[in-house]
N, C-alpha and C positions, 0 to 999 in steps of 0.2 A: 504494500500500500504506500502511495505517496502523503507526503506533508508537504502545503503550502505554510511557509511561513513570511507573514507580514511584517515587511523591514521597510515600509516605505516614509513613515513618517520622519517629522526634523527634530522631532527631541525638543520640543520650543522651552516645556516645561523643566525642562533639565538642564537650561542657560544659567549661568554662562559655561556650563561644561560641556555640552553638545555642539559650541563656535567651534572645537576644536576637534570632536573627536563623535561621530555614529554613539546615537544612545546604545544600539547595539553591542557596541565596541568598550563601553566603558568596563571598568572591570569591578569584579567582585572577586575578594580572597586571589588578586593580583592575577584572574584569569578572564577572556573577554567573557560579557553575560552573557552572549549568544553562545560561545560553546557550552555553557550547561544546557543550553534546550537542545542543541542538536546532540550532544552525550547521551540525553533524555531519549530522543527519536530516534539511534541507534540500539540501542537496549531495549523500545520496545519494538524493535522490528519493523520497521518502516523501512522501506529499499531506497527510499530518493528524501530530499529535503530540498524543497523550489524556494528559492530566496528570491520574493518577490521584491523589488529593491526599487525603490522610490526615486525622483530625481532628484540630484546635487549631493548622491551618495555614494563619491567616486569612493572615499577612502573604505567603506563596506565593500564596495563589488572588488578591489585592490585585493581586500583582506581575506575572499573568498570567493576565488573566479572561478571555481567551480572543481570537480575532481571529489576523491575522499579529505575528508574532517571531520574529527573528534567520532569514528566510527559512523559517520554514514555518508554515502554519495551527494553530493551537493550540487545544485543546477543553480543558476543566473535566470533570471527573467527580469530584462530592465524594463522598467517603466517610461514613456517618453512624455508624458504627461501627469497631473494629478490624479487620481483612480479612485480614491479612498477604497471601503474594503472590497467592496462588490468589484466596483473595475477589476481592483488587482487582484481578487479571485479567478473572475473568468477570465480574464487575458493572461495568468496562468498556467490555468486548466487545459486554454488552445497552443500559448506558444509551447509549453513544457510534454503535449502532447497526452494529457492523464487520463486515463480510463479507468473507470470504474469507480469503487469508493474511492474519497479520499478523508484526511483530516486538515482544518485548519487551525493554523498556533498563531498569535500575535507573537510579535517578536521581542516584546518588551515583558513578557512575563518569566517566572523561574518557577516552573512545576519538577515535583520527585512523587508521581505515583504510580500504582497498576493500570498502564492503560489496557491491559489485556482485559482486564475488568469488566472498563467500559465499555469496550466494543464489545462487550456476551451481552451486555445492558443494551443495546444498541440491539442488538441483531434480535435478543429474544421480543424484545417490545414493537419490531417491525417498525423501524420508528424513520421520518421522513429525515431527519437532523436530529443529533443530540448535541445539547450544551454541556460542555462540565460546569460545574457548579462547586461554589468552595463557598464556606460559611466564616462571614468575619465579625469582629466585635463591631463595627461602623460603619455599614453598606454605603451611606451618606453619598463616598464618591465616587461608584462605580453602577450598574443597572442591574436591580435584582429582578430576580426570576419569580412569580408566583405559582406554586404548583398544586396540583388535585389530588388525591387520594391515590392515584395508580401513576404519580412523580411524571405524570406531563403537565408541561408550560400549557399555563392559560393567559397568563400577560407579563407585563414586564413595564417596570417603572426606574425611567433613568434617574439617578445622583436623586433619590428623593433627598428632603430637606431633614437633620438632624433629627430621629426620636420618631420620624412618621411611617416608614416602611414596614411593608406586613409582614418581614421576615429578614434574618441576616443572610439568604443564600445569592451570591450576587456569579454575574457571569464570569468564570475563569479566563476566557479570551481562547478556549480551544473547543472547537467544535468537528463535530462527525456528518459529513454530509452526500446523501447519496447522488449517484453520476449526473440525475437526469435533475435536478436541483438546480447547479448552474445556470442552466435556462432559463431559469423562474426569475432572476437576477434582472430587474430592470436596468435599462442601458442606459451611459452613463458613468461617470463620477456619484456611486452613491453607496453609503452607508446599509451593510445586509441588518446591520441592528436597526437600526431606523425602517427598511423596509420590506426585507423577505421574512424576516424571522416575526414581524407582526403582522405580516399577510398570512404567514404558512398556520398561526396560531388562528385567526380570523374565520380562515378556511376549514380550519378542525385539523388539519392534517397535524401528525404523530410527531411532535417536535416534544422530546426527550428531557429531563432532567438529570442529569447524574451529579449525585453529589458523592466527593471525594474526601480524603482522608489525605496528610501527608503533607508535604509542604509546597507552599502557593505564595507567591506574591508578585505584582507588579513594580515598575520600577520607574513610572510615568512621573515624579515627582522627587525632589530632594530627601525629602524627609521617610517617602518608603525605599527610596534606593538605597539610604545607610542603614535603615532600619532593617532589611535585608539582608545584607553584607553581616550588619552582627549576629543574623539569626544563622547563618551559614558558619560564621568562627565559631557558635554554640554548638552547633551541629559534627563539627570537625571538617569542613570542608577548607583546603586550603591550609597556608600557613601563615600563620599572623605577621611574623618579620621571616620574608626569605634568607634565602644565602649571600643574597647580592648586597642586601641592606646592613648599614655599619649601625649600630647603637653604643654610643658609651656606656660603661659602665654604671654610671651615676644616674640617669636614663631612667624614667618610667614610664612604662607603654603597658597600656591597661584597655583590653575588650575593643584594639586598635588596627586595621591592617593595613602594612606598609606594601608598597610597591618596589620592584628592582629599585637599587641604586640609590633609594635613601640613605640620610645622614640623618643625626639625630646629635645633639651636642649634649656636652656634660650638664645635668642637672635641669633638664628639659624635660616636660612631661607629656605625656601625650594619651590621651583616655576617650576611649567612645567616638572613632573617628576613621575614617578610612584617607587615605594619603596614596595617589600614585604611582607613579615611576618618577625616582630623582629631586623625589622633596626634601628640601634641606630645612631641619627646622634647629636655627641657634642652641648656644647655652643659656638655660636659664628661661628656654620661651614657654607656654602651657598653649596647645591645641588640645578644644575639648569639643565636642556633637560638631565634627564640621567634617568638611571632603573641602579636601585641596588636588588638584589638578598637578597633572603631570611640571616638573620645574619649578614649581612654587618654591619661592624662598621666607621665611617665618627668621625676622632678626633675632639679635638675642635680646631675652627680656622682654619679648613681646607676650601678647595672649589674643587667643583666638578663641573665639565661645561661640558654636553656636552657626558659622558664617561658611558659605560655597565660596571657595579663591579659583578663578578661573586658571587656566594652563599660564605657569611660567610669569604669573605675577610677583609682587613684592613685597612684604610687611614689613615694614623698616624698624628698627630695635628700638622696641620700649613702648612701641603702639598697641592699642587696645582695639580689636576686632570685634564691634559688639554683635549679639542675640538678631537676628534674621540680615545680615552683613551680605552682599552680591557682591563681589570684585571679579570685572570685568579680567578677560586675558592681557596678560603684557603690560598691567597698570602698577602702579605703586600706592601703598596706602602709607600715607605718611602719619607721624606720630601727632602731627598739627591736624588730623582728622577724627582725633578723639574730641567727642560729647563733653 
Protein backbone atom coordinates (compact mmCIF):
# COMPACT_ATOMS: atom_id res chain seq x y z
CA UNK A 1 0.00 0.00 0.00
CA UNK A 2 1.11 3.53 -0.73
CA UNK A 3 1.35 6.78 1.76
CA UNK A 4 0.76 10.10 0.42
CA UNK A 5 2.27 12.32 2.72
CA UNK A 6 1.52 16.06 2.87
CA UNK A 7 4.71 18.38 2.91
CA UNK A 8 3.22 21.04 1.10
CA UNK A 9 2.69 23.69 3.44
CA UNK A 10 5.23 26.99 4.69
CA UNK A 11 5.45 26.33 8.22
CA UNK A 12 4.05 30.17 8.71
CA UNK A 13 3.36 29.19 12.39
CA UNK A 14 6.73 27.98 13.01
CA UNK A 15 8.42 31.60 12.09
CA UNK A 16 10.94 32.59 12.49
CA UNK A 17 12.24 28.81 12.40
CA UNK A 18 10.64 27.62 9.09
CA UNK A 19 12.70 31.34 7.14
CA UNK A 20 15.37 28.92 7.25
CA UNK A 21 14.64 25.42 7.23
CA UNK A 22 11.01 22.92 5.90
CA UNK A 23 8.97 22.56 9.03
CA UNK A 24 9.51 19.06 7.94
CA UNK A 25 13.07 19.29 8.32
CA UNK A 26 13.27 20.76 11.78
CA UNK A 27 14.57 18.34 14.09
CA UNK A 28 13.56 16.46 17.09
CA UNK A 29 16.08 14.55 19.47
CA UNK A 30 18.79 16.07 16.61
CA UNK A 31 16.87 13.93 13.85
CA UNK A 32 14.70 15.49 10.90
CA UNK A 33 10.79 15.13 12.01
CA UNK A 34 9.91 13.75 8.95
CA UNK A 35 12.17 10.74 9.32
CA UNK A 36 10.15 9.43 12.30
CA UNK A 37 7.00 9.36 10.02
CA UNK A 38 8.56 7.73 7.23
CA UNK A 39 10.51 5.13 10.16
CA UNK A 40 6.64 4.81 11.01
CA UNK A 41 5.52 3.97 7.36
CA UNK A 42 8.26 1.54 6.82
CA UNK A 43 7.54 -0.65 9.89
CA UNK A 44 4.07 -0.60 9.14
CA UNK A 45 4.58 -1.94 5.71
CA UNK A 46 3.67 0.40 3.27
CA UNK A 47 5.80 -0.02 -0.03
CA UNK A 48 6.07 3.67 -1.34
CA UNK A 49 5.86 7.04 0.68
CA UNK A 50 4.66 10.01 -2.03
CA UNK A 51 6.02 13.28 -0.66
CA UNK A 52 3.65 15.49 -1.94
CA UNK A 53 5.95 18.68 -1.76
CA UNK A 54 4.47 22.13 -1.96
CA UNK A 55 6.13 25.18 -3.79
CA UNK A 56 9.27 27.06 -2.57
CA UNK A 57 10.31 23.67 -0.93
CA UNK A 58 13.57 23.39 -2.62
CA UNK A 59 15.49 22.42 0.41
CA UNK A 60 12.65 19.37 1.37
CA UNK A 61 12.79 17.86 -2.27
CA UNK A 62 17.01 18.57 -2.00
CA UNK A 63 16.79 16.44 1.36
CA UNK A 64 14.72 13.79 -0.25
CA UNK A 65 14.73 13.39 -4.16
CA UNK A 66 13.57 10.31 -3.93
CA UNK A 67 15.04 6.47 -3.69
CA UNK A 68 15.11 4.54 -0.03
CA UNK A 69 14.98 6.49 3.56
CA UNK A 70 14.61 5.77 6.83
CA UNK A 71 13.29 2.10 5.48
CA UNK A 72 10.96 2.98 3.00
CA UNK A 73 10.99 3.82 -0.99
CA UNK A 74 10.25 7.53 -1.36
CA UNK A 75 8.75 9.35 -4.50
CA UNK A 76 8.67 13.22 -5.26
CA UNK A 77 5.56 14.69 -6.47
CA UNK A 78 6.03 18.57 -6.97
CA UNK A 79 3.55 20.68 -6.66
CA UNK A 80 3.54 23.76 -9.38
CA UNK A 81 0.96 25.47 -7.62
CA UNK A 82 -1.09 25.86 -4.40
CA UNK A 83 -3.36 22.55 -3.86
CA UNK A 84 -4.16 22.53 -0.38
CA UNK A 85 -5.16 18.85 0.64
CA UNK A 86 -7.58 17.78 -1.85
CA UNK A 87 -5.23 19.03 -4.99
CA UNK A 88 -2.37 17.50 -3.48
CA UNK A 89 -4.12 14.28 -2.82
CA UNK A 90 -5.39 13.70 -6.27
CA UNK A 91 -2.47 15.08 -8.38
CA UNK A 92 -0.74 12.58 -6.22
CA UNK A 93 -2.69 9.78 -6.63
CA UNK A 94 -2.35 10.51 -10.83
CA UNK A 95 1.21 11.76 -11.14
CA UNK A 96 2.71 8.83 -8.46
CA UNK A 97 0.57 6.51 -10.49
CA UNK A 98 -1.50 4.73 -7.12
CA UNK A 99 -3.98 2.07 -7.27
CA UNK A 100 -5.93 0.86 -5.04
CA UNK A 101 -6.19 1.67 -1.25
CA UNK A 102 -4.01 4.10 -0.14
CA UNK A 103 -3.29 6.06 3.31
CA UNK A 104 -2.82 9.75 3.85
CA UNK A 105 -0.28 11.39 6.62
CA UNK A 106 0.16 15.07 7.01
CA UNK A 107 3.52 15.67 7.27
CA UNK A 108 3.65 17.73 10.40
CA UNK A 109 2.47 15.18 12.64
CA UNK A 110 4.63 12.32 14.90
CA UNK A 111 2.54 9.08 15.23
CA UNK A 112 4.04 5.46 17.01
CA UNK A 113 1.10 3.15 16.63
CA UNK A 114 -0.52 -0.36 15.30
CA UNK A 115 -1.60 0.73 12.06
CA UNK A 116 -2.16 -2.95 11.34
CA UNK A 117 -4.97 -2.24 13.65
CA UNK A 118 -6.49 0.01 11.97
CA UNK A 119 -6.62 -1.12 8.63
CA UNK A 120 -8.63 -4.61 10.38
CA UNK A 121 -10.92 -1.57 11.78
CA UNK A 122 -11.13 -0.34 8.31
CA UNK A 123 -11.80 -3.26 6.34
CA UNK A 124 -14.15 -5.07 8.85
CA UNK A 125 -16.42 -1.81 9.03
CA UNK A 126 -16.47 -1.66 5.14
CA UNK A 127 -15.83 1.73 5.75
CA UNK A 128 -15.72 4.40 2.73
CA UNK A 129 -12.53 6.46 4.61
CA UNK A 130 -11.24 6.12 8.01
CA UNK A 131 -9.82 8.90 10.25
CA UNK A 132 -7.43 8.13 13.00
CA UNK A 133 -8.54 9.68 15.97
CA UNK A 134 -6.32 10.59 19.05
CA UNK A 135 -7.87 12.00 22.34
CA UNK A 136 -6.34 15.01 23.89
CA UNK A 137 -6.67 17.06 27.10
CA UNK A 138 -7.76 20.45 24.65
CA UNK A 139 -9.24 19.80 21.35
CA UNK A 140 -9.79 23.70 21.24
CA UNK A 141 -7.01 23.79 18.26
CA UNK A 142 -7.54 21.06 16.17
CA UNK A 143 -11.27 19.55 14.42
CA UNK A 144 -12.97 16.97 16.50
CA UNK A 145 -14.73 14.09 15.26
CA UNK A 146 -18.33 13.39 16.71
CA UNK A 147 -19.08 9.67 16.79
CA UNK A 148 -22.29 7.11 17.09
CA UNK A 149 -22.43 4.14 18.81
CA UNK A 150 -20.99 1.68 16.01
CA UNK A 151 -17.48 4.61 16.06
CA UNK A 152 -18.70 6.20 12.62
CA UNK A 153 -18.31 10.08 12.20
CA UNK A 154 -21.58 11.91 12.02
CA UNK A 155 -19.99 15.41 12.14
CA UNK A 156 -17.04 17.36 12.82
CA UNK A 157 -16.50 20.76 14.60
CA UNK A 158 -13.32 22.76 13.68
CA UNK A 159 -10.97 24.42 16.73
CA UNK A 160 -14.22 24.68 18.75
CA UNK A 161 -13.98 27.42 21.36
CA UNK A 162 -12.25 26.46 24.98
CA UNK A 163 -14.68 24.03 27.30
CA UNK A 164 -17.53 23.65 24.32
CA UNK A 165 -16.66 20.58 22.37
CA UNK A 166 -18.65 17.35 22.76
CA UNK A 167 -15.66 15.30 23.20
CA UNK A 168 -11.70 15.22 23.35
CA UNK A 169 -11.22 12.92 20.06
CA UNK A 170 -9.87 15.22 17.42
CA UNK A 171 -8.53 14.24 13.89
CA UNK A 172 -4.94 12.78 13.90
CA UNK A 173 -4.06 14.02 10.37
CA UNK A 174 -3.92 10.26 8.88
CA UNK A 175 -6.54 8.81 7.05
CA UNK A 176 -7.45 5.59 5.16
CA UNK A 177 -9.16 6.07 1.83
CA UNK A 178 -10.59 3.94 -0.75
CA UNK A 179 -9.39 4.10 -4.61
CA UNK A 180 -12.58 5.36 -6.08
CA UNK A 181 -12.66 8.37 -3.34
CA UNK A 182 -10.22 10.47 -5.17
CA UNK A 183 -12.92 11.24 -7.54
CA UNK A 184 -15.31 12.44 -5.15
CA UNK A 185 -12.50 15.26 -4.44
CA UNK A 186 -13.88 18.48 -5.89
CA UNK A 187 -11.59 20.24 -8.29
CA UNK A 188 -9.55 22.78 -7.28
CA UNK A 189 -7.33 24.01 -4.43
CA UNK A 190 -9.56 22.66 -1.72
CA UNK A 191 -9.53 21.48 1.72
CA UNK A 192 -10.83 17.40 2.00
CA UNK A 193 -11.72 18.42 5.65
CA UNK A 194 -13.67 21.33 4.63
CA UNK A 195 -15.25 19.39 1.91
CA UNK A 196 -15.25 15.60 1.02
CA UNK A 197 -15.19 14.27 4.55
CA UNK A 198 -18.58 16.49 5.35
CA UNK A 199 -20.05 15.47 2.18
CA UNK A 200 -19.13 11.65 2.48
CA UNK A 201 -20.66 12.08 6.27
CA UNK A 202 -23.80 14.10 4.71
CA UNK A 203 -24.29 11.31 2.30
CA UNK A 204 -24.29 8.52 5.01
CA UNK A 205 -21.55 6.83 3.52
CA UNK A 206 -19.16 4.66 6.08
CA UNK A 207 -16.43 7.23 7.18
CA UNK A 208 -14.71 5.52 10.17
CA UNK A 209 -13.45 6.46 13.49
CA UNK A 210 -10.56 4.97 14.87
CA UNK A 211 -9.26 5.94 17.99
CA UNK A 212 -5.72 5.03 18.96
CA UNK A 213 -3.48 4.48 21.66
CA UNK A 214 0.34 5.55 21.69
CA UNK A 215 1.92 8.43 20.97
CA UNK A 216 0.58 11.42 18.67
CA UNK A 217 1.28 14.98 18.26
CA UNK A 218 1.50 17.67 15.82
CA UNK A 219 4.04 20.02 15.59
CA UNK A 220 2.14 23.09 13.75
CA UNK A 221 3.07 25.51 16.49
CA UNK A 222 6.11 26.44 18.82
CA UNK A 223 4.84 25.51 22.00
CA UNK A 224 3.72 21.79 20.66
CA UNK A 225 6.98 21.32 18.72
CA UNK A 226 9.01 21.57 22.04
CA UNK A 227 6.56 20.04 23.95
CA UNK A 228 7.05 17.01 21.69
CA UNK A 229 10.67 16.94 21.52
CA UNK A 230 10.45 16.49 25.41
CA UNK A 231 7.88 13.85 25.21
CA UNK A 232 10.21 11.95 22.82
CA UNK A 233 13.66 12.45 25.40
CA UNK A 234 10.86 10.86 28.02
CA UNK A 235 10.34 8.22 25.87
CA UNK A 236 14.06 7.40 25.05
CA UNK A 237 14.02 8.54 21.67
CA UNK A 238 17.28 10.06 20.76
CA UNK A 239 20.10 11.51 22.66
CA UNK A 240 19.82 14.54 24.73
CA UNK A 241 23.67 15.95 24.12
CA UNK A 242 25.33 13.83 21.05
CA UNK A 243 28.84 13.01 20.49
CA UNK A 244 29.50 16.07 18.51
CA UNK A 245 28.29 18.51 21.33
CA UNK A 246 31.06 19.96 23.96
CA UNK A 247 29.54 20.66 27.51
CA UNK A 248 31.61 21.86 30.25
CA UNK A 249 31.96 20.44 33.12
CA UNK A 250 30.34 23.06 35.23
CA UNK A 251 27.28 22.84 32.79
CA UNK A 252 23.70 22.19 33.40
CA UNK A 253 21.58 20.63 30.97
CA UNK A 254 18.33 19.47 32.36
CA UNK A 255 15.16 17.72 30.02
CA UNK A 256 17.31 19.62 27.11
CA UNK A 257 18.31 18.58 23.41
CA UNK A 258 21.21 19.72 21.81
CA UNK A 259 22.08 19.43 18.32
CA UNK A 260 25.71 18.53 16.47
CA UNK A 261 28.24 20.97 17.31
CA UNK A 262 27.08 22.68 20.36
CA UNK A 263 29.03 24.57 22.87
CA UNK A 264 27.82 25.02 26.02
CA UNK A 265 30.39 27.37 28.54
CA UNK A 266 31.37 26.89 32.17
CA UNK A 267 28.42 27.45 34.54
CA UNK A 268 25.78 27.97 31.95
CA UNK A 269 22.46 26.37 32.28
CA UNK A 270 20.22 25.13 30.02
CA UNK A 271 16.63 23.32 31.02
CA UNK A 272 13.47 22.59 29.11
CA UNK A 273 14.63 23.55 25.77
CA UNK A 274 15.61 22.18 22.42
CA UNK A 275 18.85 23.90 20.71
CA UNK A 276 20.07 22.91 17.00
CA UNK A 277 23.02 22.33 15.39
CA UNK A 278 26.18 24.67 16.44
CA UNK A 279 24.41 26.65 19.34
CA UNK A 280 26.95 28.40 21.32
CA UNK A 281 25.55 29.22 24.50
CA UNK A 282 28.27 31.57 26.82
CA UNK A 283 29.53 31.07 30.50
CA UNK A 284 27.26 31.87 32.92
CA UNK A 285 24.14 32.32 30.29
CA UNK A 286 20.50 30.36 31.44
CA UNK A 287 18.30 29.19 28.38
CA UNK A 288 15.16 27.91 29.79
CA UNK A 289 11.36 26.80 27.49
CA UNK A 290 12.99 28.14 24.25
CA UNK A 291 14.27 26.46 20.77
CA UNK A 292 17.06 28.20 19.37
CA UNK A 293 17.82 27.66 15.73
CA UNK A 294 20.73 26.32 14.07
CA UNK A 295 24.11 29.14 14.97
CA UNK A 296 22.47 30.85 17.58
CA UNK A 297 24.89 32.60 19.77
CA UNK A 298 23.47 33.19 23.76
CA UNK A 299 26.43 35.60 25.36
CA UNK A 300 27.73 35.00 28.41
CA UNK A 301 25.50 36.20 31.30
CA UNK A 302 22.67 36.22 29.26
CA UNK A 303 19.16 34.52 29.93
CA UNK A 304 16.77 33.37 27.61
CA UNK A 305 13.04 32.32 29.04
CA UNK A 306 10.62 31.33 27.23
CA UNK A 307 11.75 32.81 23.50
CA UNK A 308 12.10 31.07 19.47
CA UNK A 309 15.87 32.62 18.22
CA UNK A 310 15.67 32.39 14.69
CA UNK A 311 18.86 30.46 12.77
CA UNK A 312 22.34 32.16 13.60
CA UNK A 313 21.13 35.15 15.60
CA UNK A 314 22.73 36.84 18.53
CA UNK A 315 22.13 37.57 22.35
CA UNK A 316 24.72 39.78 23.37
CA UNK A 317 26.08 39.06 27.11
CA UNK A 318 24.04 40.04 29.87
CA UNK A 319 20.72 40.49 27.81
CA UNK A 320 17.59 39.39 29.13
CA UNK A 321 15.26 37.39 26.40
CA UNK A 322 11.87 37.76 27.91
CA UNK A 323 8.58 35.17 28.02
CA UNK A 324 6.89 34.81 24.29
CA UNK A 325 10.43 36.79 22.67
CA UNK A 326 10.55 36.14 18.39
CA UNK A 327 14.03 36.96 17.17
CA UNK A 328 14.17 37.12 13.74
CA UNK A 329 17.21 35.17 11.74
CA UNK A 330 20.80 36.81 11.53
CA UNK A 331 19.52 39.63 14.19
CA UNK A 332 21.19 40.76 17.32
CA UNK A 333 19.35 41.31 20.49
CA UNK A 334 21.09 43.77 22.26
CA UNK A 335 21.38 44.08 26.19
CA UNK A 336 19.71 47.91 25.55
CA UNK A 337 16.42 45.73 24.42
CA UNK A 338 15.74 44.64 27.89
CA UNK A 339 12.17 45.91 29.50
Amino acid sequence: MDAIVLVGGQGTRLRPLTYTRHKSLVPLCNRPAIAYLLEWLGRSGFSRAILAIGLNNEDLATAYPGGPAHGIEVVQVLEHQRLESGGAIRNAVHEAGIEGRFVVVNGDVFADFDFADALRAHEAAAADLTLALFEVDDPSPFGVAVLDEHRLVTGFIEKPPPGTAPGRLVNAGIWIFEPGLVEEIPPGAVRVEETLFPSLVARRRKVLGYQFKGIWADIGSPARYLALNQTLLEHGFGRPVPPGAVVDSTAHVSGASLGEGCRVGPRASIRDSLLWESVRVDAGATVNGSILADGVQVGEGATVTGAIVGSHAVIEPHATVPQGTSIEPRTRYHASNDS
